[in-house]
N, C-alpha and C positions, 0 to 999 in steps of 0.2 A: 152501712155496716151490718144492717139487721138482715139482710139475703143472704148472705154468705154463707157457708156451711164447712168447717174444714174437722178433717176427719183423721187423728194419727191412732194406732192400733196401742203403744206405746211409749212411751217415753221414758229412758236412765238416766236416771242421775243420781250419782250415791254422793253422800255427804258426810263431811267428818267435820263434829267440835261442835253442830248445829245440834240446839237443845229441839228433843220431837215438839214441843211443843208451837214454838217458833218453825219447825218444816211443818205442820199442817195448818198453820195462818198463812205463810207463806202460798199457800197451793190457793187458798180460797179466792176466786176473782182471778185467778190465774189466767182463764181463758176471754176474759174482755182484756185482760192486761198485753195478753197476745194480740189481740185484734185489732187494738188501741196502736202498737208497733206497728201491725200492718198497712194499718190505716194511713200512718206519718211517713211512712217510707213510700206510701204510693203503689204498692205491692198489688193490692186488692182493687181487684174490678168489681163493680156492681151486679150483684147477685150469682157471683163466683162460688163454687163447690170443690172443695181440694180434697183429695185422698192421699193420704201418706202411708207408708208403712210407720216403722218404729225410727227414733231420734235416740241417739245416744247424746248427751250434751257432755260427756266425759268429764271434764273440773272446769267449774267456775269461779271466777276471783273476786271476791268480796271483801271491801273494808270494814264494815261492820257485821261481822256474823250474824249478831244476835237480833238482828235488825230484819225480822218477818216481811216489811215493805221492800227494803233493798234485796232478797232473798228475791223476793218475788218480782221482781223489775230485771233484775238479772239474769234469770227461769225467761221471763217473756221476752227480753231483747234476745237471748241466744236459741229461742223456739223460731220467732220471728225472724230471726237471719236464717237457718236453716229451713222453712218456708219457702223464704225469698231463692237461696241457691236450688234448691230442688224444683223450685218453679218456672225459673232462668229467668228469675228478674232480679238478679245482683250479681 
C-alpha cells in the first residue's frame, strides 16, 4: 500500500447539519481511510499511480451525523468506489 500514489485535483461535497467541527476530524486520515477501501476491494495493484480529475460525491447518507468516524468511513467508501468505477475495476 505504501507505492501507490493517487492523485484527485478535487473533491465536493457539501454538507448540511454537520457541526465544522466534526467536518474537519472527519477529513483527518481521510486518505489512509481511502486506501485502506482500496486495498479490501482489491482495486490496487502494487506500486500503482492514479490521476483523477475532480469527484463530486453529491449527498451521502449517514446515521449518525455527528459521528466525525462515520463521516469519514463514508467520505472513504464513496471516494474509493469512484476510484474503482474510473479505473474499471468495479
Amino acid at each position: 500500500m505504501d507505492n501507490n500514489q493517487i492523485s484527485i485535483n478535487r473533491i465536493d461535497l457539501r454538507s448540511r447539519g454537520i457541526p465544522p467541527e466534526n467536518a474537519r476530524s472527519a477529513v483527518d486520515g481521510l486518505g489512509e481511510a481511502v486506501m485502506q477501501n482500496l486495498v479490501r476491494q482489491g482495486v490496487l495493484i502494487s506500486g500503482q499511480r492514479i490521476q483523477l480529475g475532480d469527484i463530486n460525491l453529491e449527498r451521502l447518507s449517514l446515521t449518525k451525523v455527528g459521528d466525525a468516524m462515520e463521516i469519514r468511513s463514508e467520505i472513504a467508501r464513496a471516494i474509493a468506489q469512484e476510484i474503482a468505477v474510473r479505473i474499471g475495476r468495479k
